[in-house]
C-alpha atoms as one frame of an Amber mdcrd trajectory, in Angstrom:
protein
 121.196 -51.176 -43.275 118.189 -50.109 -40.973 116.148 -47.456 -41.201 119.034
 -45.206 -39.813 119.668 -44.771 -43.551 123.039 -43.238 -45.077 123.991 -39.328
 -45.019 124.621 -39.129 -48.921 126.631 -35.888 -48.460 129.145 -34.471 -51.739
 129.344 -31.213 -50.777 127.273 -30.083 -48.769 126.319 -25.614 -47.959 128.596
 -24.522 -45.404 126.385 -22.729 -42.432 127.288 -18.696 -42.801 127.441 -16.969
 -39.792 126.140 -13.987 -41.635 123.386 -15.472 -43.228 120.062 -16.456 -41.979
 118.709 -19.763 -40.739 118.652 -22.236 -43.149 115.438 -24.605 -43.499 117.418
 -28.036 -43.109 119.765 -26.265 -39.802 118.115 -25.031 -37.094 120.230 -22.641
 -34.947 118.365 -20.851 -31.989 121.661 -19.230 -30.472 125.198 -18.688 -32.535
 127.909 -18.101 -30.597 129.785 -14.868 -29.979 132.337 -14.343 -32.779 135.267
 -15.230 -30.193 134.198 -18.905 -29.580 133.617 -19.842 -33.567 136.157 -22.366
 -34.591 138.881 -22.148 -37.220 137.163 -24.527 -38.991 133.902 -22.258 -38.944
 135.321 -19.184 -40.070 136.509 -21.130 -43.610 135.611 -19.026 -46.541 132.064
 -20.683 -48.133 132.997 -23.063 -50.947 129.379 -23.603 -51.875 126.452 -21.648
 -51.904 124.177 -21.631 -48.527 121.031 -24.164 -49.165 117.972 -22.569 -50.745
 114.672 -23.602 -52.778 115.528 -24.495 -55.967 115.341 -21.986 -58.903 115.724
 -22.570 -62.947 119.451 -21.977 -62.718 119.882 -24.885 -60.462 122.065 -27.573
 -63.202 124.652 -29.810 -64.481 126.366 -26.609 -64.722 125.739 -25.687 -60.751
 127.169 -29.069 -60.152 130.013 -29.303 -62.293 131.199 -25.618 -60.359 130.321
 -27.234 -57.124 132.612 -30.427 -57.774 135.354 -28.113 -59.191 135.754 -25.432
 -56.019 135.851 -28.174 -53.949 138.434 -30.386 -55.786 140.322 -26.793 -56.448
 140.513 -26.539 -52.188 141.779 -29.916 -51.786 138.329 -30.755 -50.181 135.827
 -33.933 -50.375 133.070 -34.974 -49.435 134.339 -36.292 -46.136 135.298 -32.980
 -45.155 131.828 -31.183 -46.173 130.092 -33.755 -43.774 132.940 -33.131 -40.791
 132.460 -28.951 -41.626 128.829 -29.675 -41.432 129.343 -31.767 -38.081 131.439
 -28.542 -36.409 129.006 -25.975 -37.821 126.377 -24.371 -34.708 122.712 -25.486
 -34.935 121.240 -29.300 -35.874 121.409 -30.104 -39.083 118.293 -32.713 -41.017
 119.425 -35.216 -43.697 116.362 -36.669 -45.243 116.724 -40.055 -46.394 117.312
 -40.953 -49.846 117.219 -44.308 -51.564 118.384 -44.042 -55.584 119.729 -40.999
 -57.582 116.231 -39.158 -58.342 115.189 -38.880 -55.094 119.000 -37.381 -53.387
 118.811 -34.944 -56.042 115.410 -34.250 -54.594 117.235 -33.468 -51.567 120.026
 -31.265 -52.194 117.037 -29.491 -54.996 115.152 -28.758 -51.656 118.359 -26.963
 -49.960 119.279 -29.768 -47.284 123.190 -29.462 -46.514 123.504 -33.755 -46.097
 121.002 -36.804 -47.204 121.157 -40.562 -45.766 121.049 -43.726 -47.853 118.550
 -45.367 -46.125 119.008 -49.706 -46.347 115.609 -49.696 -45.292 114.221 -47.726
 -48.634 116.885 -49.046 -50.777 115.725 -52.654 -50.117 112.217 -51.349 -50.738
 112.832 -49.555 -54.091 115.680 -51.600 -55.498 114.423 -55.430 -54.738 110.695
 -54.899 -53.180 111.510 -56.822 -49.772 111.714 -55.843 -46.821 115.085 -54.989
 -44.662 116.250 -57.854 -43.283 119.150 -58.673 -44.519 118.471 -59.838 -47.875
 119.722 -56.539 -49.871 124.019 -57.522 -50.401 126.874 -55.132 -50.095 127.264
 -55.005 -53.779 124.095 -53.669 -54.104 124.485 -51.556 -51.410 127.783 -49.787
 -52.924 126.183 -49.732 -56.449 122.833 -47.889 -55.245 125.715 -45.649 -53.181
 127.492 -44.753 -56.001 124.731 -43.953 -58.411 123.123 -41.046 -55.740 127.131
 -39.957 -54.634 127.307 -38.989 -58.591 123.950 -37.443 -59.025 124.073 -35.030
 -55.715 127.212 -32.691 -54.777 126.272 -32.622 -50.921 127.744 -35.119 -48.619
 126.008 -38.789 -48.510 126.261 -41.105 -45.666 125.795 -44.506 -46.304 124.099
 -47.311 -44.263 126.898 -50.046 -44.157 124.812 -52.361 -42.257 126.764 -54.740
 -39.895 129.476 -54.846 -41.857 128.276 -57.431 -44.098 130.624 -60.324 -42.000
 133.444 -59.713 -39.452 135.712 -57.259 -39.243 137.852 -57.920 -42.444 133.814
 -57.876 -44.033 134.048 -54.860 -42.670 137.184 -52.927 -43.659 136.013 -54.218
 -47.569 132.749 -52.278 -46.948 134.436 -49.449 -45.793 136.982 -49.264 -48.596
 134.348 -50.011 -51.172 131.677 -47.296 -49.528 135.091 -44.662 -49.510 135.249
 -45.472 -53.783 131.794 -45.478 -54.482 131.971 -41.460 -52.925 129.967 -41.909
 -49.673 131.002 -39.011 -47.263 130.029 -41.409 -44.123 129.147 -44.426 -43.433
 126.772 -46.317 -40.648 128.536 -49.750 -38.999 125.528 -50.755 -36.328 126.164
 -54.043 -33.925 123.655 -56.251 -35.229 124.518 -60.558 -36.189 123.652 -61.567
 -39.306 121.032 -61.741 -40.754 120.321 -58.103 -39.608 116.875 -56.616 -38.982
 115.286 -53.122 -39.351 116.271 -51.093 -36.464 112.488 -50.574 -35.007 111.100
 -54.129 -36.173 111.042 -57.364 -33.886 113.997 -59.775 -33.597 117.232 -58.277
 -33.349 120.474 -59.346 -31.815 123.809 -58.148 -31.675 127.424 -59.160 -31.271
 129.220 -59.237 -28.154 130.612 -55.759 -27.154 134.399 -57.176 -27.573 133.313
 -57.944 -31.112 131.363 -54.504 -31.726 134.145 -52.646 -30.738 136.628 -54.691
 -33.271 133.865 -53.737 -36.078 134.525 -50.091 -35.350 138.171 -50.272 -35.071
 138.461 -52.319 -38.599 136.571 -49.675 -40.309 138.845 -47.308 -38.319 142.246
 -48.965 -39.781 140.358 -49.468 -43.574 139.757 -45.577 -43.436 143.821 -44.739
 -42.596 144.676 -47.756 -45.391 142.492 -46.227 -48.135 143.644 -42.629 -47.034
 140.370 -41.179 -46.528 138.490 -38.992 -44.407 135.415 -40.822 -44.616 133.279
 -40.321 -41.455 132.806 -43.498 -39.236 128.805 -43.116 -37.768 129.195 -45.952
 -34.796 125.588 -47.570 -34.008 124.601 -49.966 -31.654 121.222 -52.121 -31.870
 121.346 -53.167 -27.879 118.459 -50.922 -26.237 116.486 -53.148 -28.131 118.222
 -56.100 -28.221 119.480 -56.264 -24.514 119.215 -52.736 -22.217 119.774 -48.928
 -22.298 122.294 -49.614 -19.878 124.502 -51.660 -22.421 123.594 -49.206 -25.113
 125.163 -46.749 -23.321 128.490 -48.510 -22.618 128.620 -49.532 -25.681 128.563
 -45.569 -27.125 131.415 -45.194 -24.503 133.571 -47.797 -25.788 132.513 -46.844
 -29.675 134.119 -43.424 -28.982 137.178 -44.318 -27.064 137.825 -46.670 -30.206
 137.606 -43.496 -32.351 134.419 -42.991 -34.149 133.452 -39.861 -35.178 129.685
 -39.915 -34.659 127.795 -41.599 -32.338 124.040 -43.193 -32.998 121.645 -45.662
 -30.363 118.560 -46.645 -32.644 115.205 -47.004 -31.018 115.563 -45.107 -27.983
 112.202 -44.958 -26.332 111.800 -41.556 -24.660 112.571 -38.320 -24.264 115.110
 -39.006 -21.378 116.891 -41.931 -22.470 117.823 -39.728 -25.698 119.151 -37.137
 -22.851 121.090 -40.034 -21.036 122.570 -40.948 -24.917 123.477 -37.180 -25.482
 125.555 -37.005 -22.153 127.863 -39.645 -23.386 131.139 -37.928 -24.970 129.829
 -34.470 -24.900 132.306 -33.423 -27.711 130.992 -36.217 -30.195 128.196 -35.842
 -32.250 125.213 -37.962 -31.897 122.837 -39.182 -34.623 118.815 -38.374 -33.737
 116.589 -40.998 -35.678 112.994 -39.921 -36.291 111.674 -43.098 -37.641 107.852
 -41.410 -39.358 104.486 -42.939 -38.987 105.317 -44.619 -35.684 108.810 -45.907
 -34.381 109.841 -46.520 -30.918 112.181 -43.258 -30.679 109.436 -40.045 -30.129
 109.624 -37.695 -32.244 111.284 -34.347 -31.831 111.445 -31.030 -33.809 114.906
 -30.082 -34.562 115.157 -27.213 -31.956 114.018 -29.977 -29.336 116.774 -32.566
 -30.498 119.276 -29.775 -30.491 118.491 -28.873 -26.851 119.081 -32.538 -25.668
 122.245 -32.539 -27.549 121.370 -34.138 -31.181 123.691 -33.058 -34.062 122.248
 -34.605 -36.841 119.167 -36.038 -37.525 117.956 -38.688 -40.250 114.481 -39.008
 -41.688 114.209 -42.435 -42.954 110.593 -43.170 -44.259 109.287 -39.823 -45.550
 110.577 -39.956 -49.174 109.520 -43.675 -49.892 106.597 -43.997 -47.668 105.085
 -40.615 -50.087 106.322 -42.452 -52.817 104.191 -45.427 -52.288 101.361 -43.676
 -51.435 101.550 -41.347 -54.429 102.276 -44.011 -57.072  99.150 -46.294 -55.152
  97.343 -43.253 -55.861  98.394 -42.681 -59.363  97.337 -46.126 -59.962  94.296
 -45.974 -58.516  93.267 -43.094 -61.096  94.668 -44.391 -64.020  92.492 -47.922
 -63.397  89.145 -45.809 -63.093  90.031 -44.193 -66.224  91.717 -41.152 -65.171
  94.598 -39.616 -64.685  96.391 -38.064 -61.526  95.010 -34.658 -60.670  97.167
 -31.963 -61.562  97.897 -31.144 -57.918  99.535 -34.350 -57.192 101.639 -34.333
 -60.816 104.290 -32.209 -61.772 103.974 -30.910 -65.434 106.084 -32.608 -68.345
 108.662 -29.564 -68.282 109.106 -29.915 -64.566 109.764 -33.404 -64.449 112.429
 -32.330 -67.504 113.739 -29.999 -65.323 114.191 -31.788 -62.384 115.832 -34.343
 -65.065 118.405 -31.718 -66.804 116.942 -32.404 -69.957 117.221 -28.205 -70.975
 120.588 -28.556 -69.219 121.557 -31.246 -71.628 120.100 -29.838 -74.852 121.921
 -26.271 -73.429 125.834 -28.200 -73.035 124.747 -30.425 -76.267 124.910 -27.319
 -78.395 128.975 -27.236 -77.812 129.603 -30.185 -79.711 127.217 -29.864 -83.115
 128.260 -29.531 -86.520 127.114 -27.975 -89.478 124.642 -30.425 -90.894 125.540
 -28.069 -94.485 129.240 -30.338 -94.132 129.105 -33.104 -96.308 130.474 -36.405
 -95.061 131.778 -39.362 -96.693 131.606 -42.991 -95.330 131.635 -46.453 -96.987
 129.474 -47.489 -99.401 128.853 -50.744-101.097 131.386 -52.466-103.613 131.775
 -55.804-105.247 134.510 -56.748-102.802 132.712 -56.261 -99.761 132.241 -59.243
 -97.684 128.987 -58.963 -95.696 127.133 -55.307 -96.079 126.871 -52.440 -98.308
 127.773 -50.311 -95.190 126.738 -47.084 -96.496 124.966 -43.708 -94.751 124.325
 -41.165 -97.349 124.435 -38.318 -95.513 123.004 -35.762 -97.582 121.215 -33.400
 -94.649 118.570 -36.314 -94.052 119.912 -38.982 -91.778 118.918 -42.780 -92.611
 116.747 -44.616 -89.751 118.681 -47.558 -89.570 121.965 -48.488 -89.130 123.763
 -50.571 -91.171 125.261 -54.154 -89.952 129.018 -54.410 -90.772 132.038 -52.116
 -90.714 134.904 -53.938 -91.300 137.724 -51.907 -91.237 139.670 -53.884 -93.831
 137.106 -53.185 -96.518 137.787 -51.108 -99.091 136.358 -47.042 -98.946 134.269
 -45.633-101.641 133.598 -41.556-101.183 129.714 -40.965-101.943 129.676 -37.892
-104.086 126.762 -35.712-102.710 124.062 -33.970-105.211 125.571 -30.388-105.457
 129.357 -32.698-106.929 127.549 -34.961-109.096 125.736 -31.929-110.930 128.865
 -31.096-112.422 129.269 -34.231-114.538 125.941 -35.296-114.829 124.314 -35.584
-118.577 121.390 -34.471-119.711 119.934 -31.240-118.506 118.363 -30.784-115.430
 115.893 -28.587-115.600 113.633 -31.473-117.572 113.716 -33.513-114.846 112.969
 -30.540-111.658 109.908 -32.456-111.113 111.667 -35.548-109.587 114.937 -33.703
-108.738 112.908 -33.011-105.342 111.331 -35.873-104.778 113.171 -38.291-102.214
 113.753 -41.875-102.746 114.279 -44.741-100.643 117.439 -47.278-102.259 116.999
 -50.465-100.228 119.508 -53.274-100.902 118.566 -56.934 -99.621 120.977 -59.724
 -99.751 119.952 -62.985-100.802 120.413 -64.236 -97.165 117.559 -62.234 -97.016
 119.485 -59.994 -94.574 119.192 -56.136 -95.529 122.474 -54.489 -96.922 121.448
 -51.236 -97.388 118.428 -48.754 -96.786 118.949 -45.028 -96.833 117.070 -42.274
 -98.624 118.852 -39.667-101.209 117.465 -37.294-103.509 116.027 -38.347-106.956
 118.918 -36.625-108.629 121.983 -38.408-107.259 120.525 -41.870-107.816 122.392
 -41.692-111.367 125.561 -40.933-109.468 124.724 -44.997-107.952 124.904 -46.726
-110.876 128.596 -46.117-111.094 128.675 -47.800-107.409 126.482 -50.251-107.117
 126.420 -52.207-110.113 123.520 -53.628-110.501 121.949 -50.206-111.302 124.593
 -49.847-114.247 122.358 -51.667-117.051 119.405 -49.225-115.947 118.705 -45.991
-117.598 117.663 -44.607-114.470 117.706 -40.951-115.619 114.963 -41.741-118.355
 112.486 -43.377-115.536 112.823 -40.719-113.589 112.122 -37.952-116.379 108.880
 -40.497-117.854 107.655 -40.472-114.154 107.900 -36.714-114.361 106.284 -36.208
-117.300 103.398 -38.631-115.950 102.838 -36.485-113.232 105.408 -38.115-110.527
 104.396 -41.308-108.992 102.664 -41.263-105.355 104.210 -41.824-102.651 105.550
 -45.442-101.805 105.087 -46.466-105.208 108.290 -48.943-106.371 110.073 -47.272
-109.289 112.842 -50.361-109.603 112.491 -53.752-108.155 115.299 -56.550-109.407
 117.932 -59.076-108.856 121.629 -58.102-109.847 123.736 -60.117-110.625 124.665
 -61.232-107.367 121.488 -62.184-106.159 121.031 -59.119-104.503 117.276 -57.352
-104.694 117.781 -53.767-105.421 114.220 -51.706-105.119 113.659 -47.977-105.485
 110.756 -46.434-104.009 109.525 -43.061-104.024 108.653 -41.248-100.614
């Protein structure tokens, strides 16, 4: 899975002729109008890239993923759009859900799934071979459904031969990847700019490419096939190079040699099927392959360009930082922490409290579930739901047992004896009913207002024998009890231990 990481592109900004230079595509000359391609002149499904503003939400999403389903696109087609759009185009490397919506926040049109990070963040080791295909996929899918711009997805060798291969192509195509990375290497494979690789004879790599070729037409996809080849490294340039030939007579759609090491062995790559793209890999903080700007790559001939190490190599210097503060006795400085309500922004927590408000209720609405009765097996099963909600939940709901509707204060005040103005000192006081079986297992515990704890006795019955009414007005006239005093504590008759308290 290398550090060549995977483009995790959804839906990625389609370049506007019209507009200006985006900060992820760099595009020194545009054609005249007469040479733009059919493709180019599409009308824009998505907005062009830009910072991210307040507006940016589920919402923004949700309308991205609907235009495009509504023009029969996909992901796969963003990423080829992207591919035949002028300029170079930069696809940071992501390497869990956060940090691709990260990258689509900061207005790049594509993102990579970098193995390389996704070994680091997911299992702590290092890429080389240890991180499976499952995990792989599952990391995939997670960023695929947290971004709406194309992803491509580092598919490793393969993970086998080439039926290994077409199931990691089929399974990469379901978990939403826009393109995928098959690279040359044997197994176990090793990081792209590390010590100790070997590939696969060419015969072989070129069977790899055509398998994920023929798993693409089975699964009828689009998904874009990103051929790589490990073998400047591992054997010559000279082999690399034949082997990008043969990659692209087999079909593939883009065209990547990792760890070239200089400026004119990338031009030597970039005159090999002028028509196909080629894949630029600017490995930070000191790979083999120098590194370019984007207006440099995109004079040798570079289409694309991948940064692997950026958004996990700040990530583990940031969190070693935050650390470090937190252990003197500090905390990060502000500069290096984003505020509580960014960090719930970036999140979509005021987009989910916004979307939330479509499905309340009236909390006025009374509701009626089960309450206790004699014939119940294992649980009173009761939430009172007078306004206040109760903290726990309670432990059974059987469907066959029988339903008892809890009549709420405001019902019970019609048949209720005795008047109620003597007791208005306790009618507003809140109790807590708790109901413990003699398993010692709790039954019940819910809080209700003073004044419908009468209405109980004709439910549960081991408050029938108790003139609860009269407690309640002798409390009253005493003052009221504090708070977490026990008004009732007994046994019924069941063994059960009712107790009252007052909150």
């Amino acid at each position: 899975m290398g550090l060549s990481s995977i483009l995790l592109l959804q839906a990625p900004p389609i370049p506007s002729l019209s507009s200006s230079t985006h900060s992820c595509c760099y595009s020194p000359s545009l054609p005249p109008p007469c040479t733009i391609s059919k493709l180019q002149r599409r009308p824009q499904l998505f907005p062009s890239a830009s910072p991210p503003t307040p507006g940016w939400n589920l919402s923004r999403k949700r309308c991205a993923l609907a235009a495009r389903a509504a023009a029969g696109g996909s992901a796969a087609e963003a990423l080829r759009r992207i591919l035949e759009s002028p300029g170079i185009h930069q696809g940071p490397a992501c390497f869990d859900a956060l940090s691709g919506r990260l990258v689509e926040r900061a207005g790049f049109p594509l993102c990579f799934m970098s193995g390389f990070s996704v070994s680091a963040a997911r299992l702590g080791l290092p890429d080389v071979g240890l991180i499976s295909y499952g995990e792989m996929a599952d990391q995939g899918r997670q960023i695929t459904q947290a971004v709406t711009i194309p992803v491509i997805g580092d598919g490793d060798n393969g993970y086998g031969n080439a039926m290994n291969v077409k199931r990691t192509v089929k399974g990469f195509i379901q978990a939403g990847f826009a393109g995928i990375i098959i690279e040359d290497q044997v197994s176990p494979k090793a990081c792209g700019h590390t010590r100790g690789r070997k590939v696969v004879s060419r015969e072989e790599a070129v069977m790899h490419i055509k398998a994920a070729i023929d798993a693409r037409r089975e699964s009828g996809s689009d998904i874009v096939i990103v051929a790589r080849t490990d073998s400047r490294q591992a054997v010559s340039l000279e082999e690399s190079l034949r082997r990008s030939r043969a990659f692209a007579d087999a079909g593939a759609d883009v065209l990547f040699i990792d760890a070239l090491a200089s400026r004119e062995e990338m031009k030597a790559f970039c005159e090999i099927s002028p028509l196909l793209p080629k894949m630029a890999n600017m490995l930070e903080g000191g790979g083999k392959t120098p590194i370019l700007n984007p207006v440099e790559l995109e004079e040798i001939g570079f289409k694309i360009v991948s940064y692997p190490l950026s958004l996990i190599g700040v990530s583990i210097r940031a969190m070693e930082d935050a650390l470090a503060a937190i252990k003197s006795g500090r905390v990060p400085p502000p500069g290096s922490l984003p505020s509580f309500d960014e960090i719930k922004d970036t999140l979509g927590f005021n987009d989910y409290y916004e979307e939330e408000k479509r499905y309340s209720i009236s909390p006025s609405q009374p509701s009626y579930q089960r309450v206790y009765s004699p014939g119940m097996s294992s649980a009173y099963n009761t939430k009172l739901t007078t306004g206040e909600r109760p903290e726990q939940s309670q432990r059974a709901d059987d469907p066959s047992e029988p339903v008892v509707e809890v009549v709420t204060p405001y019902v019970y005040d019609n048949f209720s004896s005795g008047d109620r103005s003597r007791q208005s000192g306790m009618w507003s006081r809140t109790l807590r009913l708790k109901i413990t079986g003699r398993n010692g297992l709790e039954k019940l515990d819910v809080r209700i207002p003073a004044g419908f704890l009468e209405g109980m006795a004709g439910i549960i019955p081991g408050l029938g024998g108790v003139n609860i009414m009269q407690m309640l007005e002798d409390a009253s006239i005493e003052g009221g009890p504090e708070s977490g005093k026990i008004l009732l504590d007994f046994n019924d008759a069941m063994g059960d231990r009712i107790q009252v308290f007052v909150e």
